[in-house]
Backbone as CSV, one residue per row, in Angstrom:
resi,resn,N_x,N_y,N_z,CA_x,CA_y,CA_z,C_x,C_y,C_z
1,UNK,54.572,-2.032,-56.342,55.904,-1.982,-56.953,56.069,-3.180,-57.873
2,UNK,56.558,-2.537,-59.092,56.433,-4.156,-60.185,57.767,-3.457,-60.812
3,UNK,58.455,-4.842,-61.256,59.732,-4.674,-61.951,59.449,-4.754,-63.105
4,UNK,60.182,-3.724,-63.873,59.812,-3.105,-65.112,61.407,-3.912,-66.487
5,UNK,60.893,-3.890,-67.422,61.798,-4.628,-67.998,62.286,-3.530,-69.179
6,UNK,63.357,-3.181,-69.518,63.781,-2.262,-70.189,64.652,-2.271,-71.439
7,UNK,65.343,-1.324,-71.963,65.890,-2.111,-73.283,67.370,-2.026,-73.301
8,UNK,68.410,-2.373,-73.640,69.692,-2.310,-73.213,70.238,-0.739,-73.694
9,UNK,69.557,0.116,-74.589,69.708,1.383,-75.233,70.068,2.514,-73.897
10,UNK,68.505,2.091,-72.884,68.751,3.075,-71.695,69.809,2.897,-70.753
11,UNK,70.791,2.128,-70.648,71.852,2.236,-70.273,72.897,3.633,-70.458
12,UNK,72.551,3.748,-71.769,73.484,4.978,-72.531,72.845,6.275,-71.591
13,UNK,71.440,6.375,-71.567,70.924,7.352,-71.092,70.711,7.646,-69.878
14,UNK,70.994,6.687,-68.491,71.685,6.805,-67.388,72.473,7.146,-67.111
15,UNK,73.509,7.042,-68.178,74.977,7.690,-67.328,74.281,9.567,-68.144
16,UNK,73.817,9.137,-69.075,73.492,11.027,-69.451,72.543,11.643,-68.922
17,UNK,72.044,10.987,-67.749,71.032,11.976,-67.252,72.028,12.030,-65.462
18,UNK,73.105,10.790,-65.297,73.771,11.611,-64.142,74.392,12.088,-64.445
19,UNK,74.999,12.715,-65.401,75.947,13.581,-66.002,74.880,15.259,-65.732
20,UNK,73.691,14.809,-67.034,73.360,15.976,-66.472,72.796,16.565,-65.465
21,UNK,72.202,15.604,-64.965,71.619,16.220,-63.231,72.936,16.482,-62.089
22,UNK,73.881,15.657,-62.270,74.791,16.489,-61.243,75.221,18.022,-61.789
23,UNK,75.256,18.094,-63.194,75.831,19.447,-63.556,74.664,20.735,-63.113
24,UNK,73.690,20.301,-62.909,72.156,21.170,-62.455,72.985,21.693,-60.945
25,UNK,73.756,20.668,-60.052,73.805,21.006,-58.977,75.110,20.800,-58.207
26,UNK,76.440,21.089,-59.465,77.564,20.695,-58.755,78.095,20.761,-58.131
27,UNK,78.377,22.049,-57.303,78.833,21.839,-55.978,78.108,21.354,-54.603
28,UNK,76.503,21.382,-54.884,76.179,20.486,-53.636,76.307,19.141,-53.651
29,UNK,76.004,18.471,-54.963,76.009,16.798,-55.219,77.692,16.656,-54.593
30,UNK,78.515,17.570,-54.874,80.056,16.736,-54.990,80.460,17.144,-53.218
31,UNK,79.995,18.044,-52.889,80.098,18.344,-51.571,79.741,17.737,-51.020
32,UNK,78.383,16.713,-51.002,77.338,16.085,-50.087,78.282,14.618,-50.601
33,UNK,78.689,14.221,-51.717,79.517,12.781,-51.923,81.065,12.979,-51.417
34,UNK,81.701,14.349,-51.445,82.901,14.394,-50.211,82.863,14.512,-48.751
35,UNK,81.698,14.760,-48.733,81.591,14.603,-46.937,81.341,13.957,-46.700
36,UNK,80.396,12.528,-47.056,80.148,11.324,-47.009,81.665,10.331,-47.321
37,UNK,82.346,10.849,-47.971,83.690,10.296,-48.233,84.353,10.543,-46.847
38,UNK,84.452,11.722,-46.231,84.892,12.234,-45.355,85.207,11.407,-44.368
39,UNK,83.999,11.023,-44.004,82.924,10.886,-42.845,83.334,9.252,-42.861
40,UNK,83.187,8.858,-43.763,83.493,7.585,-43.790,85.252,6.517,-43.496
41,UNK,85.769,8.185,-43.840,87.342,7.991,-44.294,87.690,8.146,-42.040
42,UNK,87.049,8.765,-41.486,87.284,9.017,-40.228,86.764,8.235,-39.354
43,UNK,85.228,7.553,-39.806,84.668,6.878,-38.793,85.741,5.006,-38.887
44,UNK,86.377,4.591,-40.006,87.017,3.697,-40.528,88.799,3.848,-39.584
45,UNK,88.605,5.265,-39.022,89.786,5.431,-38.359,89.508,4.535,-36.569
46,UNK,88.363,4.878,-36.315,88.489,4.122,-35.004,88.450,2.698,-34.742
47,UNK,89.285,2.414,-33.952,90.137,1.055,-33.697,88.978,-0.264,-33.815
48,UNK,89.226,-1.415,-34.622,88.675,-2.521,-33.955,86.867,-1.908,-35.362
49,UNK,86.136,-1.471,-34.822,84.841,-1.708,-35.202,84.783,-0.626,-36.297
50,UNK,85.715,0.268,-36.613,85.711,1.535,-37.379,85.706,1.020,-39.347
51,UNK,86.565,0.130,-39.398,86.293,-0.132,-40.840,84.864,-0.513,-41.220
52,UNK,84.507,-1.661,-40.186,83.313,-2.687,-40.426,82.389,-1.338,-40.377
53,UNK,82.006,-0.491,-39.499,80.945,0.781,-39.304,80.884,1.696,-40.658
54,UNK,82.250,1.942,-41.233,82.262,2.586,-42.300,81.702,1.398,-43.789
55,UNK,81.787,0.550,-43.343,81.343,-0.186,-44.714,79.623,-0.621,-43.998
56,UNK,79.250,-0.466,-43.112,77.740,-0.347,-42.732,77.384,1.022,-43.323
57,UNK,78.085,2.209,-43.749,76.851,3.215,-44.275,76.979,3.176,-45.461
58,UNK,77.679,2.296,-46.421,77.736,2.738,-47.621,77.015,2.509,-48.235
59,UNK,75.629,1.982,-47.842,74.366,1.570,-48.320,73.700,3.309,-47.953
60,UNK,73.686,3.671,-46.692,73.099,4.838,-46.371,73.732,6.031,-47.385
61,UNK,75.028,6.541,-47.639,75.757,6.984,-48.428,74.965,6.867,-49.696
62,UNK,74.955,5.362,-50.378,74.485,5.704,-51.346,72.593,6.001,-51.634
63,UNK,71.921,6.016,-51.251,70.852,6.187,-50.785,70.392,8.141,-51.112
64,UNK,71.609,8.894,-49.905,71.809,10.109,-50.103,72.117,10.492,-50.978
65,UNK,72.581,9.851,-52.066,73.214,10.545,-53.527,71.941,10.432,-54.890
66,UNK,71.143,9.057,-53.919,70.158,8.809,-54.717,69.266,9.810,-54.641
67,UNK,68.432,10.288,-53.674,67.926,11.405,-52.692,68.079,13.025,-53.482
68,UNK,69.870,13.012,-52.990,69.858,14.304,-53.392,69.703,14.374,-55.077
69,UNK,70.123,13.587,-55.856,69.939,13.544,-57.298,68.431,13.753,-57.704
70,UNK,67.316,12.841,-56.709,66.309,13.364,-57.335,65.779,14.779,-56.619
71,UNK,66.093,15.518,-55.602,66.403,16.571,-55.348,66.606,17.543,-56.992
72,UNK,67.915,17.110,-57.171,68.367,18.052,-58.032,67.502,18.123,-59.165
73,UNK,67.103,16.975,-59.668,66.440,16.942,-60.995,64.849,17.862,-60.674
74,UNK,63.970,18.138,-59.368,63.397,18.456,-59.543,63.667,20.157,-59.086
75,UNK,65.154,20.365,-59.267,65.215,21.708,-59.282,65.245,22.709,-57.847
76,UNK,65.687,21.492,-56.628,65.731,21.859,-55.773,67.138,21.889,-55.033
77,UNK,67.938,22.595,-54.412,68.913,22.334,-53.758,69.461,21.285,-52.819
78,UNK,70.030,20.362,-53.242,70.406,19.229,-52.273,71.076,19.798,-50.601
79,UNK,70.910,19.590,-49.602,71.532,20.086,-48.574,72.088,19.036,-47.957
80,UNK,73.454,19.316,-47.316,74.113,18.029,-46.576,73.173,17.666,-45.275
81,UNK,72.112,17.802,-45.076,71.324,17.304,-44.234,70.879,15.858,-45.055
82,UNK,70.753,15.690,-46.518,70.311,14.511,-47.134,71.308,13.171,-46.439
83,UNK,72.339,13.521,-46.256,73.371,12.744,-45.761,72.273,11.797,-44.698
84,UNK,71.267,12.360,-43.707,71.237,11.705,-42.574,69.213,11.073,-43.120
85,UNK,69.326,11.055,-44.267,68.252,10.679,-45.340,67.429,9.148,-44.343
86,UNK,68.489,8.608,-44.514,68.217,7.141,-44.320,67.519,6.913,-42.582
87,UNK,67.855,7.739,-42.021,67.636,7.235,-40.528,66.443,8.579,-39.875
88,UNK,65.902,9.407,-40.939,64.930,10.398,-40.693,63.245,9.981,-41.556
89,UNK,63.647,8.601,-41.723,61.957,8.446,-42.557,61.416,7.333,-41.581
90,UNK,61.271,7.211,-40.312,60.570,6.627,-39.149,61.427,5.636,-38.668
91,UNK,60.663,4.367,-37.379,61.472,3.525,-36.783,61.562,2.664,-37.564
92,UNK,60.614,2.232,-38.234,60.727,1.371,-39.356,61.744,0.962,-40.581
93,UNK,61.524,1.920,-41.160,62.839,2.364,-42.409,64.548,2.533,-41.136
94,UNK,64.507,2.982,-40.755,65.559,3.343,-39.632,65.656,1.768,-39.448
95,UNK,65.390,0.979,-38.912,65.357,-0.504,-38.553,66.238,-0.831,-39.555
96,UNK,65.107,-0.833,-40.694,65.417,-1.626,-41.908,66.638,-1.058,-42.785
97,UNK,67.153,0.228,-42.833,68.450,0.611,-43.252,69.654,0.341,-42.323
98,UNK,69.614,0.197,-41.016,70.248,-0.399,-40.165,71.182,-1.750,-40.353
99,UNK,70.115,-2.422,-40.490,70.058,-3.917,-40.948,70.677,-4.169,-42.361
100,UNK,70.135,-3.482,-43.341,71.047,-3.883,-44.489,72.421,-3.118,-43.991
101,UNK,72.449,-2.165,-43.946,74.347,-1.546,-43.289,75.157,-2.506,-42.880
102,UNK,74.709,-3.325,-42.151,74.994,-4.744,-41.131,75.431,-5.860,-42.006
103,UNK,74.141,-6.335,-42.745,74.107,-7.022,-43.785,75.622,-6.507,-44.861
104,UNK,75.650,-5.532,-45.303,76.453,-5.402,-46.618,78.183,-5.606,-45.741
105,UNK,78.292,-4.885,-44.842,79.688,-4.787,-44.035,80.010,-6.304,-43.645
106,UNK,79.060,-7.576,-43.371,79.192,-8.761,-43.027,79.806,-9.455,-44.432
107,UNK,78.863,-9.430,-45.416,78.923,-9.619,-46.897,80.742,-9.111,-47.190
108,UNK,80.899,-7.884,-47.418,81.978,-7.536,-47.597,83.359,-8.359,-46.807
109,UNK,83.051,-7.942,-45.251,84.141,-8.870,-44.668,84.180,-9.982,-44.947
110,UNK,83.262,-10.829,-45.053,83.282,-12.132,-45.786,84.289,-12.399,-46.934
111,UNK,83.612,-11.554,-47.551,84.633,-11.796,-48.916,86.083,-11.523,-48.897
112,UNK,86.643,-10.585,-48.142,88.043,-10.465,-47.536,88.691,-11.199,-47.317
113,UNK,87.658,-11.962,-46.158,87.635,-13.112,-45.445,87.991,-14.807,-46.158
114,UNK,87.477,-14.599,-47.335,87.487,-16.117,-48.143,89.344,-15.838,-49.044
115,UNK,89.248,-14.299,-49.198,90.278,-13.992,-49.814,91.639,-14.472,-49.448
116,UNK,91.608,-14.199,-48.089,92.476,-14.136,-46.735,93.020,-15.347,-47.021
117,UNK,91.818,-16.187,-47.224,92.253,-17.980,-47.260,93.475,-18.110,-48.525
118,UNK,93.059,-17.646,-49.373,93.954,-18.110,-50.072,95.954,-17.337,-50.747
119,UNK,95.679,-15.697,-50.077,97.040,-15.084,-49.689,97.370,-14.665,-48.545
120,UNK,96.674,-15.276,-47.767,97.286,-14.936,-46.554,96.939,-13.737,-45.491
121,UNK,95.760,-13.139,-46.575,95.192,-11.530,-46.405,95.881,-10.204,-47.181
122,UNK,97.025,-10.676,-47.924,97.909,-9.353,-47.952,96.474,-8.143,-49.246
123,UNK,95.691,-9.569,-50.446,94.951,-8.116,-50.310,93.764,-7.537,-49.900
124,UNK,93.867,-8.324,-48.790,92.777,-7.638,-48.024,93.393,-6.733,-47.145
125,UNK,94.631,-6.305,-46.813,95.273,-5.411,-46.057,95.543,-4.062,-46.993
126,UNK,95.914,-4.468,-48.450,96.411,-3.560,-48.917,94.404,-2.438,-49.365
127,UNK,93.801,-3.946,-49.592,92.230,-3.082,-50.199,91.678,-1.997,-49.169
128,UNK,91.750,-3.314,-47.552,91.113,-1.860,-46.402,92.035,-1.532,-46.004
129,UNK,93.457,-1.718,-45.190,94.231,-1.057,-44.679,95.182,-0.268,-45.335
130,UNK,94.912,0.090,-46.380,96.049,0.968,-47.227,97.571,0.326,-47.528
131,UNK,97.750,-1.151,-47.179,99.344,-1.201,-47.314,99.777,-0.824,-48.942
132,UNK,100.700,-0.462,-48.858,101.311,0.159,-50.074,101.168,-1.268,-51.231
133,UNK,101.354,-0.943,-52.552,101.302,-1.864,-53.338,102.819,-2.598,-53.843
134,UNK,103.272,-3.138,-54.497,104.934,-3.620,-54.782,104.630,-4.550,-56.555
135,UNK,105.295,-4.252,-57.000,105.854,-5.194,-58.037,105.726,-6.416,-57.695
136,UNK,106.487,-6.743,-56.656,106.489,-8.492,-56.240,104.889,-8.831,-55.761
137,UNK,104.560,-7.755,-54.697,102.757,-8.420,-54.711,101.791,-8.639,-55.906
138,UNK,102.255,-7.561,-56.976,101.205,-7.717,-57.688,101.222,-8.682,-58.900
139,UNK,102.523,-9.116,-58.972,103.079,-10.416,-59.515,102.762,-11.782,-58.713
140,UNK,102.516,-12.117,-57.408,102.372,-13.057,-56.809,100.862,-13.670,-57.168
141,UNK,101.173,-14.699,-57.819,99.741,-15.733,-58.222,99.118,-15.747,-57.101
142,UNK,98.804,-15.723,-55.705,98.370,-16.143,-54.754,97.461,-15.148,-54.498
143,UNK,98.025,-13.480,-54.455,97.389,-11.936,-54.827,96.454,-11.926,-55.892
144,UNK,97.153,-12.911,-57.054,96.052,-12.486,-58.172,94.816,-13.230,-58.232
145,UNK,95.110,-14.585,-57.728,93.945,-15.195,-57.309,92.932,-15.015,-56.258
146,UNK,93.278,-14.272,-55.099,92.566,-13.672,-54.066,92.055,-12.300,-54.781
147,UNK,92.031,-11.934,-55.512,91.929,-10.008,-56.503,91.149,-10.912,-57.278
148,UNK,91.179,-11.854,-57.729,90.140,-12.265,-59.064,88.396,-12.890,-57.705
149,UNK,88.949,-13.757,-57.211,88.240,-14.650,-56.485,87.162,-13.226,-55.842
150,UNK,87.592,-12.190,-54.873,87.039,-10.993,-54.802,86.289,-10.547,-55.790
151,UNK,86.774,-9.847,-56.712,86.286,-9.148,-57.534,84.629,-9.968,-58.054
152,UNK,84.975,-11.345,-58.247,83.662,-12.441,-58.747,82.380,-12.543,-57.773
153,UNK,83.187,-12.408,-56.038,81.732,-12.614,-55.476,81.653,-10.978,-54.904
154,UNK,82.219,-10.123,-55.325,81.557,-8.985,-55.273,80.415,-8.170,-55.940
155,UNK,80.740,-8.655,-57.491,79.650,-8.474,-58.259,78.541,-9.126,-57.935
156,UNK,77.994,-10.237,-58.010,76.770,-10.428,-56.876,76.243,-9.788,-55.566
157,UNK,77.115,-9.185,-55.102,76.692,-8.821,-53.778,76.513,-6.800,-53.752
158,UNK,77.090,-6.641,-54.907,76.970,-5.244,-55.217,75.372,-5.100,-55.902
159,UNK,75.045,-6.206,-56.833,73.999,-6.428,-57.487,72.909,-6.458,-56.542
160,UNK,72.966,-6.791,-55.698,71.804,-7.124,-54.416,71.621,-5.838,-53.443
161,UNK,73.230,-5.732,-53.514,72.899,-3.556,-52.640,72.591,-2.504,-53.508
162,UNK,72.373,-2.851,-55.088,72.119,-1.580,-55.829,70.950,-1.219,-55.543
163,UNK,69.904,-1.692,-55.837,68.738,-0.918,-55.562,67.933,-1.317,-54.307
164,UNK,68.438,-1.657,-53.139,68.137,-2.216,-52.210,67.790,-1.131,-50.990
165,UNK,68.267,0.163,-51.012,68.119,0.868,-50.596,67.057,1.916,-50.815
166,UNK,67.230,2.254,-52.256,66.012,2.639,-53.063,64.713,2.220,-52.619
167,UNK,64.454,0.811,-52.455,63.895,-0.250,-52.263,62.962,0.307,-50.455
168,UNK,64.189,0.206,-49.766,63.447,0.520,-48.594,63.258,1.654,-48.236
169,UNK,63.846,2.619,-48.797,63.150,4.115,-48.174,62.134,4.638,-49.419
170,UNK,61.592,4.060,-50.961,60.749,4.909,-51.391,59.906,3.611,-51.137
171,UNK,59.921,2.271,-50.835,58.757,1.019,-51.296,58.533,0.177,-50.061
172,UNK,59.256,1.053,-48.478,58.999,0.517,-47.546,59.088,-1.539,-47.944
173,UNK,60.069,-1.972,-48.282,60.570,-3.075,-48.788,61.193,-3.476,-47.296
174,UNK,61.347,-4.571,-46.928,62.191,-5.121,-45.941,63.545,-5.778,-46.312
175,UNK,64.511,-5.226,-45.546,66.017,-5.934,-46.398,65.698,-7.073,-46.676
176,UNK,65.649,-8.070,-46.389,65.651,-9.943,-47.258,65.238,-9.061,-48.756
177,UNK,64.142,-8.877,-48.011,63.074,-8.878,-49.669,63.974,-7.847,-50.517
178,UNK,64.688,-6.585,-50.384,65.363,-5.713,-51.138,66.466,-6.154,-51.778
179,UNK,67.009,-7.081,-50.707,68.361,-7.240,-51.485,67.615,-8.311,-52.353
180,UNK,66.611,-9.460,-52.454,66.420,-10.262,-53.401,65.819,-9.522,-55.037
181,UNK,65.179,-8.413,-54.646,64.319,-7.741,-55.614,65.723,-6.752,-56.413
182,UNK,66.265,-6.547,-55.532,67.506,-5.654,-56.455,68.279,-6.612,-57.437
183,UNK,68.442,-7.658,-56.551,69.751,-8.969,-57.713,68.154,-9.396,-58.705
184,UNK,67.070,-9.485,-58.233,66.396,-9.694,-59.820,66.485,-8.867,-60.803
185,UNK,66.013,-7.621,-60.135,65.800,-6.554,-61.104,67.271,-6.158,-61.842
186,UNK,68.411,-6.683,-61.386,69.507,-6.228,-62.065,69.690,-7.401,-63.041
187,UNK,69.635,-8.717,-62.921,69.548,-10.009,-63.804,68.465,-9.828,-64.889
188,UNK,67.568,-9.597,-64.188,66.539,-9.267,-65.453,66.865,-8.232,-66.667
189,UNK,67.392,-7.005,-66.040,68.232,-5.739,-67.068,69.331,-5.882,-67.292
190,UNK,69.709,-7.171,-67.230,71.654,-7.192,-67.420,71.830,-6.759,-68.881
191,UNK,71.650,-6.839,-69.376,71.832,-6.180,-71.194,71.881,-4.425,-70.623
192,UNK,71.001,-3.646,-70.090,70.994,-2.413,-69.833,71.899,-1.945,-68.890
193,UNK,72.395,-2.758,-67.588,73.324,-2.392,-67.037,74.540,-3.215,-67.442
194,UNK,74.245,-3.781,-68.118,76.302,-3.783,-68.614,76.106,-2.967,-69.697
195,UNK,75.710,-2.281,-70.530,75.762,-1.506,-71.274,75.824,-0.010,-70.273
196,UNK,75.390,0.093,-69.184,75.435,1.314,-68.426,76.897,0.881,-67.822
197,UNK,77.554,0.018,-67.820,78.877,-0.100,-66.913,79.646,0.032,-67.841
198,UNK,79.660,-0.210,-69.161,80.548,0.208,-70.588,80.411,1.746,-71.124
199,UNK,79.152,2.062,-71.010,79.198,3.461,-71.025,79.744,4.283,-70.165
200,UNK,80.020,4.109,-68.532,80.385,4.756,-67.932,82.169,4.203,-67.709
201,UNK,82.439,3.155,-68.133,84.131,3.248,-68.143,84.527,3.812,-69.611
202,UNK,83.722,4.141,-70.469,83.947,4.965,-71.936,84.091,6.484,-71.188
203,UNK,83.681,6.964,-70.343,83.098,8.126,-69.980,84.330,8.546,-69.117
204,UNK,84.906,7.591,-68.749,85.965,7.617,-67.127,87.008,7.467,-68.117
205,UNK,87.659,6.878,-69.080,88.614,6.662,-69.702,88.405,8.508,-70.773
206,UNK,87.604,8.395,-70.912,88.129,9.667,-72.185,88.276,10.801,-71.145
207,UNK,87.459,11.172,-69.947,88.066,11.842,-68.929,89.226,12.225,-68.579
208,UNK,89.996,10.445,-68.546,90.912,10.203,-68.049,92.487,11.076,-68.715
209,UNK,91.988,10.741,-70.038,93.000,11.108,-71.277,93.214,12.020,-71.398
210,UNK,92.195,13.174,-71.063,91.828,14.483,-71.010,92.695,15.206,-69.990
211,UNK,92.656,14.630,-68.798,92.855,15.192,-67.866,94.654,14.529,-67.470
212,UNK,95.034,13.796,-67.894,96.383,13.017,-68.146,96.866,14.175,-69.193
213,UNK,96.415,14.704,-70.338,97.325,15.753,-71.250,97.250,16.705,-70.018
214,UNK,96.069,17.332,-69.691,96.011,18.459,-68.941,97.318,18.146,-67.441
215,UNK,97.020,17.495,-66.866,98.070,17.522,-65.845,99.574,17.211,-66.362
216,UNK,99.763,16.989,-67.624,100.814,16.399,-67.890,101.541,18.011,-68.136
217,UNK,100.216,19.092,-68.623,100.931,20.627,-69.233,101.263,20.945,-67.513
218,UNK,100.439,20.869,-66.347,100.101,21.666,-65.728,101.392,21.604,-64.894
219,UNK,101.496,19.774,-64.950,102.884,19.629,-64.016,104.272,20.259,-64.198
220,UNK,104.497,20.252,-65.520,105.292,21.109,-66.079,105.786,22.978,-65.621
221,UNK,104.508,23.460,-65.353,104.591,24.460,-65.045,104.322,24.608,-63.216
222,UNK,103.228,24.006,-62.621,103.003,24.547,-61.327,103.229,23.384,-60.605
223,UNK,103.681,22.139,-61.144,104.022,21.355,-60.187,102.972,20.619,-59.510
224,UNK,103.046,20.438,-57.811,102.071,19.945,-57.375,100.357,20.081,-57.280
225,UNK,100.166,21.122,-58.142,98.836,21.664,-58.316,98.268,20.566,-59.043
226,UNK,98.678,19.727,-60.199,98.424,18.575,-61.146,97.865,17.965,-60.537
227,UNK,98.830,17.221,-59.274,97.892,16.270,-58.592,96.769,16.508,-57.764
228,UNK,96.665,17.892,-57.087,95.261,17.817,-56.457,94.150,18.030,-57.732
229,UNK,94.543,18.603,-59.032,93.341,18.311,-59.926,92.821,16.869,-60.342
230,UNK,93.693,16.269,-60.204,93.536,14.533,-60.352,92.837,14.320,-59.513
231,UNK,92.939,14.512,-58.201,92.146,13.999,-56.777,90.373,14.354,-57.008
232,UNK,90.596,15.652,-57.434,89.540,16.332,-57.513,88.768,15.998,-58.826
233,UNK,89.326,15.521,-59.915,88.401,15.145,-60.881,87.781,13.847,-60.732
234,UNK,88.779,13.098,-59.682,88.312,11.825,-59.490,87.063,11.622,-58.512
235,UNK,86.998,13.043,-57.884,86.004,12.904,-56.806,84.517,13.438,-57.703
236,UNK,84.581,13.898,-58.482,84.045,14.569,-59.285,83.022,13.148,-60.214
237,UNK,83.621,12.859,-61.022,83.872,11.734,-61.561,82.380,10.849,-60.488
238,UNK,83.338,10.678,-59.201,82.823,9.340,-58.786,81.414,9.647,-58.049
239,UNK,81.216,11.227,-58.326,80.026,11.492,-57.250,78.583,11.945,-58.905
240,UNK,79.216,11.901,-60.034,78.350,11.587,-60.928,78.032,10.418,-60.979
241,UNK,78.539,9.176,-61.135,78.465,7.854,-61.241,77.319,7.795,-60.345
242,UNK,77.467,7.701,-58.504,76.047,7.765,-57.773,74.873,8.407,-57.956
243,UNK,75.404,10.081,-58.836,74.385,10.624,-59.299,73.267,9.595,-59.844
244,UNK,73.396,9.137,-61.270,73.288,7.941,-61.883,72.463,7.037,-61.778
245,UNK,72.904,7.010,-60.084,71.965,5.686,-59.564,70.472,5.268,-59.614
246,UNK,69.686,6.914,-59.041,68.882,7.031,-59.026,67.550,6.575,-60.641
247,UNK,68.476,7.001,-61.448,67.771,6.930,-62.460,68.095,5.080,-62.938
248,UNK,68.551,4.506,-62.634,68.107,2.957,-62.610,67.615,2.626,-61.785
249,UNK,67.134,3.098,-61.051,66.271,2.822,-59.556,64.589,2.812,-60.620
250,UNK,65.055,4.099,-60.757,63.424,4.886,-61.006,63.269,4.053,-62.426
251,UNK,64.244,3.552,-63.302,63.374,2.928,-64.460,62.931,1.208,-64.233
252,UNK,63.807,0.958,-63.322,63.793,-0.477,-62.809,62.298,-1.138,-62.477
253,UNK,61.692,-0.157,-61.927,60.982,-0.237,-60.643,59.717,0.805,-61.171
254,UNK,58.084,0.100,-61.072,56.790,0.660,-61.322,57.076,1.953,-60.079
255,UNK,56.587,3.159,-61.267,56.647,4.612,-61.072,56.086,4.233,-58.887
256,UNK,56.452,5.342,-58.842,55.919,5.755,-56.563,54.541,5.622,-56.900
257,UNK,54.273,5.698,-55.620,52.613,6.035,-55.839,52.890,7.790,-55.379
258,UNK,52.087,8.559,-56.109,51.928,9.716,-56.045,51.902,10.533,-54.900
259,UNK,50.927,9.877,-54.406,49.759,10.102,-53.362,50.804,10.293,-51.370
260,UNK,52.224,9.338,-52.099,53.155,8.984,-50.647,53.916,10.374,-51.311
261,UNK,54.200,11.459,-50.310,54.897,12.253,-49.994,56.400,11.882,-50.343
262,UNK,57.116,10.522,-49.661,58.388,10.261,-49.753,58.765,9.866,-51.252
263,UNK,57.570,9.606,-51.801,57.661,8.834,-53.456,57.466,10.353,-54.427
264,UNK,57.327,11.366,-53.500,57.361,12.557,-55.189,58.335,13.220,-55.238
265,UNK,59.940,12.518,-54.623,60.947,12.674,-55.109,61.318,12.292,-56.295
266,UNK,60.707,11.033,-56.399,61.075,10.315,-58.076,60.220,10.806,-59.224
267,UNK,60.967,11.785,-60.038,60.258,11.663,-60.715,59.935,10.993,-62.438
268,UNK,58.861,11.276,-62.833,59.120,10.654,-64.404,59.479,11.561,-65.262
269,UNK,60.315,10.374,-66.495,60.947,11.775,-67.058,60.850,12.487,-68.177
């Protein structure tokens, strides 16, 4: 496995090849990223250990989207069995996806955690516990500095879970080593993925506009129907984006070896 260095152009062509590979397979990709939503939205319901557990699979979660995407591209049907991807490729990989789950949910609370320090937690209540939002919170310097302070050491730590998963189920990688090889390989392509993060809020905004006239006719006439199309484009939306993933995985990173069964999911393109 050798990290491959790329040009900031293929950015553009990531978000257009998860665009078009989820459209190859849209109702299983968006089905297999709402039940994983699901799943996550329920296991986050039980008391005490349920948030922290739900932010342990979102490494596994995304993994499955990676999975089923290259699924799709080679023309095969994704099945919500991909969901359980991560913990069906031996004790080993099982270990080692374990462990980063652990890893990222620690990482995350952390950062809550530093947040906490400086408002008190309110947005770390409102980010995981749903509290409603207010005028006066989102005016309070103390909110905006805990929302900025977040947002800064998240991007590092998102950078280190992007291809970290990738990492251990096609390159048998050990978490330390994944999450270090993912924050290189993303520093090294930063020209290509901030150009892939500008292309894809170009992509989410003209969506957006689109679908803002459209609900704006729809509300007019049927009322609450508007908003479940909103819900639904957004889910839509966000299960292309993971689509996506895969294909900065696969350009990041010297082609599988052939020869491994688990590696002729990826393919070249």
């Amino acid at each position: 496995m050798k990290l491959q260095i790329v040009p900031a152009r293929i950015g553009v062509q990531w978000v257009k090849l998860g665009v078009q590979t989820f459209w190859r397979q849209p109702l299983a990709l968006a089905a297999l990223f709402i039940l994983a939503i699901v799943g996550m939205s329920l296991i986050s319901i039980v008391p005490l250990i349920g948030p922290a557990l739900a932010l342990a699979l979102l490494p596994a979660t995304s993994l499955a989207m990676m999975v089923a995407a290259a699924e799709a591209t080679q023309g095969r049907f994704p099945t919500p069995a991909l969901l359980l991807v991560a913990f069906r490729t031996g004790r080993q990989r099982l270990n080692a996806m374990v462990m980063l789950g652990l890893l990222y949910a620690v990482g995350f609370l952390a950062i809550m955690g530093l947040s906490a320090l400086i408002d008190g937690g309110t947005f770390a209540e409102i980010y995981l516990g749903g509290e409603p939002m207010t005028r006066e919170i989102a005016e309070d310097p103390a909110f905006q500095s805990a929302m900025w302070l977040s947002m800064a050491l998240y991007i590092p730590l998102s950078l280190m879970f992007w291809h970290a998963p990738g990492l251990i189920h096609w390159h048998g990688i050990p978490p330390v080593k994944a999450l270090f090889f993912s924050l290189v390989a993303c520093m090294r392509n930063w020209r290509a993925y901030l150009v892939f993060c500008f292309a894809w809020m170009a992509f989410f905004m003209a969506c957006g506009i689109v679908l803002a006239l459209l609900t704006g006719i729809l509300a007019s006439l049927i009322g609450t129907v508007a908003g479940g199309i909103m819900v639904g484009a957004a889910m839509i939306l966000a299960a292309m984006f993971f689509t996506s993933i895969v294909f900065t995985f696969r350009d990041s990173f010297s082609a599988p070896d052939p020869t491994n069964p688990a590696d002729a999911e990826l393919l070249e393109e």
